[in-house]
C-alpha positions in Angstrom: 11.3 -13.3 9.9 11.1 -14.6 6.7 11.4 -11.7 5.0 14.5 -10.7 6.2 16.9 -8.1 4.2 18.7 -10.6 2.4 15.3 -12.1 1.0 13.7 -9.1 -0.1 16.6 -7.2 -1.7 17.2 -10.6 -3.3 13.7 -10.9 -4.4 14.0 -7.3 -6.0 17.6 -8.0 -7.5 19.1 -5.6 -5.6 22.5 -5.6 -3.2 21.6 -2.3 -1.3 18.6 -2.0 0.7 18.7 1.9 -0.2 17.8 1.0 -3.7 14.7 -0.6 -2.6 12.0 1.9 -2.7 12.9 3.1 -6.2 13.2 -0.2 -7.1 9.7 -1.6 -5.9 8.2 1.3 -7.4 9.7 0.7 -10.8 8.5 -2.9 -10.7 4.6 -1.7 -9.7 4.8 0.5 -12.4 5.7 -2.0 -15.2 3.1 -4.4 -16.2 5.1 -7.0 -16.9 7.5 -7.6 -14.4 4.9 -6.8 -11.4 2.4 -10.4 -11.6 6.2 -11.7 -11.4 7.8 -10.0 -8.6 4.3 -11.1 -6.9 4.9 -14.6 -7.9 8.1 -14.7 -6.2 7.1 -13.4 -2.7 4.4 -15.4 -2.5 6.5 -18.5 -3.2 8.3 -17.5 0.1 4.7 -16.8 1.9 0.8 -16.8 1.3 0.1 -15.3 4.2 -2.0 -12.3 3.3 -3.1 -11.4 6.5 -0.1 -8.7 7.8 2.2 -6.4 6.1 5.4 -8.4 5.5 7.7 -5.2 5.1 7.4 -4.2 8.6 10.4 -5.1 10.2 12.2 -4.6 6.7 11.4 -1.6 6.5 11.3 -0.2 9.9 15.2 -1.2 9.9 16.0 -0.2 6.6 13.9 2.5 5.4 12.3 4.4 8.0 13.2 7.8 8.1 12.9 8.4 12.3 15.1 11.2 12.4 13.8 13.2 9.8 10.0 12.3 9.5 9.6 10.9 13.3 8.6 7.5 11.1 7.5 4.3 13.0 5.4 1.5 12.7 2.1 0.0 14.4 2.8 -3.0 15.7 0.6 -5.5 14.1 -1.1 -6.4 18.1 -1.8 -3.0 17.7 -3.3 -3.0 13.9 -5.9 -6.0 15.0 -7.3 -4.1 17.8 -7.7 -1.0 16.1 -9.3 -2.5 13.5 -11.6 -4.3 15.9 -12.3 -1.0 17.5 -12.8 0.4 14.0 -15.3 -2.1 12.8 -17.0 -1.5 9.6 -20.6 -1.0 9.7 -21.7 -3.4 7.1 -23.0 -0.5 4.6 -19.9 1.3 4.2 -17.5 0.1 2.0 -15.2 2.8 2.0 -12.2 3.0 4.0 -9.6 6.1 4.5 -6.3 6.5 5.9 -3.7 9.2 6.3 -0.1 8.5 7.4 -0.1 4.6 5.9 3.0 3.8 5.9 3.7 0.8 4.0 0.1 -0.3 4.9 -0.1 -2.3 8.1 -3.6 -0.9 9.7 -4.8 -1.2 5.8 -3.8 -4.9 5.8 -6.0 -5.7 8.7 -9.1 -3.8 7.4 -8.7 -5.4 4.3 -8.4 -8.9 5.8 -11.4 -8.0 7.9 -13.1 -7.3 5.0 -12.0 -10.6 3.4 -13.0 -12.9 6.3 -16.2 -11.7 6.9 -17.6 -12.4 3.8 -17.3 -16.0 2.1 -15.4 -16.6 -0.9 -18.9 -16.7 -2.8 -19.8 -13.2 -1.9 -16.8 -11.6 -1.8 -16.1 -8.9 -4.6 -13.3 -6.6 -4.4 -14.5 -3.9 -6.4 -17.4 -3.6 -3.2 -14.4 -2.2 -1.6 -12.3 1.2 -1.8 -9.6 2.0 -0.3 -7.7 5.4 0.1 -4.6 5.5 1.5 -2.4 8.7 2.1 1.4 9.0 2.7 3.9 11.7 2.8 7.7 9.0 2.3 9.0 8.9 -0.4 10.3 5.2 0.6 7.0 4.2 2.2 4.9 4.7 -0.9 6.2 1.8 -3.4 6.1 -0.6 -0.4 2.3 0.2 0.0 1.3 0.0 -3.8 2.7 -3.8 -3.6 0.9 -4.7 -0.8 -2.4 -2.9 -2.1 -1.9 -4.5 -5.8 -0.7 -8.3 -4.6 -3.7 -7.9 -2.5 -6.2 -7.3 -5.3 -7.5 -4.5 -3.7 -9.6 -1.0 -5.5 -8.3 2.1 -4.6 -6.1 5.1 -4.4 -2.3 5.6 -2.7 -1.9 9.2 -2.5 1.5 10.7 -1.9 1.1 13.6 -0.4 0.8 15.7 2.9 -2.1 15.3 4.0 -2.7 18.3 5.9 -1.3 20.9 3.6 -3.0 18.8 0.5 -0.2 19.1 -1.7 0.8 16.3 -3.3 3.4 14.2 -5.2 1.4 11.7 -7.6 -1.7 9.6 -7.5 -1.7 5.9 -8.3 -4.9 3.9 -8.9 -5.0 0.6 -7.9 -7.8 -1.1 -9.9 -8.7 -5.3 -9.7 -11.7 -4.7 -12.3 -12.6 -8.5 -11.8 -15.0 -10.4 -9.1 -11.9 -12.7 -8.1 -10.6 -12.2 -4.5 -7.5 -14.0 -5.7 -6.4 -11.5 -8.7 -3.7 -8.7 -8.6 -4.4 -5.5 -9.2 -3.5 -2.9 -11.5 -1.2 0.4 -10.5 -1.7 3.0 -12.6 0.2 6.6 -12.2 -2.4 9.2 -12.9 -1.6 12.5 -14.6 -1.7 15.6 -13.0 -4.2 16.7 -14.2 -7.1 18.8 -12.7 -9.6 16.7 -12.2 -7.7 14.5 -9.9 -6.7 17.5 -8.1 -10.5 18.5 -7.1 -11.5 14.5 -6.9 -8.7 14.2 -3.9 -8.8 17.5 -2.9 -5.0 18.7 -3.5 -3.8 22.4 -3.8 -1.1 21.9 -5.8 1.4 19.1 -7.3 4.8 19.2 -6.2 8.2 17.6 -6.9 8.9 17.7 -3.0 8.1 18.2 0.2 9.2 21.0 2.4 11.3 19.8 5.0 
């Protein structure tokens, strides 16, 4: 695995994996340090095509007592996807429960391959992707935004509709090979009747 423990919490500046989501999320957040921290993974791989947090994060974040969290195996991701197929005139893509963004990863490389890099445009594309962890979430805003994808990551329960925050993830260019933005929306309600949330919390009830 090449991004093992010891890798990533290295590559975040961290000794202790618990201090990895807040970590990750602080680095998305900054524009600055972000194109950096995306520099540095992909000097370890380029390889776009599956969600490199899974086993990380499976054995150091997941919360499977608590929240019931696992992960789909990425066998699993490809043939859903394959089952899922896009119909060439929709461009829009949705997803509850995302975890750090495995199934997401294949659509998007779907997406990616089925087009050539002339006609390829990322901001054809939205994604919306909805998760409830509080550790999942800055793991999928990295591998939306290194990804150069459009979108939304909503943090939230998505049946109940109360939500956390909102981050956009914008790549406002025609090049498949730019990061994107991550922007933390305010609460404010327009956002609330765009994603249809009730309310904004600061936590989830148990």
């Amino acid at each position: 695995m090449q991004f093992d423990v010891k890798t990533v919490n290295k590559l975040l500046g961290i000794e202790e994996s618990y201090k990895a989501p807040e970590k990750m999320l602080q680095l998305m957040l900054d524009d600055q340090q972000r194109p950096g921290l995306f520099k540095q993974f992909l000097a370890v791989s380029t390889d776009l095509k599956f969600d490199w947090f899974h086993e990380y994060f499976e054995d150091e974040q997941a919360e499977r007592k608590s929240k019931k969290q696992d992960f789909t195996p990425d066998s699993v991701a490809t043939l859903l996807n394959r089952l899922t197929a896009r119909q060439s005139n929709d461009n829009a893509y949705y997803e509850v429960a995302a975890g750090t963004g495995g199934i997401l990863i294949k659509h998007w490389w779907n997406d990616l391959t089925h087009n050539s890099i002339f006609t390829y445009d990322p901001r054809s594309c939205w994604y919306q992707a909805e998760e409830m962890s509080d550790r999942a979430i800055p793991f999928l805003l990295f591998n939306m935004a290194i990804r150069g994808m459009n979108g939304v990551a909503i943090h939230c329960d998505s049946l109940s509709r109360r939500a956390k925050d909102v981050y956009f993830i914008r790549n406002d260019s025609n090049n498949y090979l730019a990061y994107s933005e991550v922007i933390k929306c305010p609460h404010h309600e327009l956002f609330k009747r765009e994603f249809d949330i009730t309310e904004w919390v600061d936590r989830f009830d148990d």
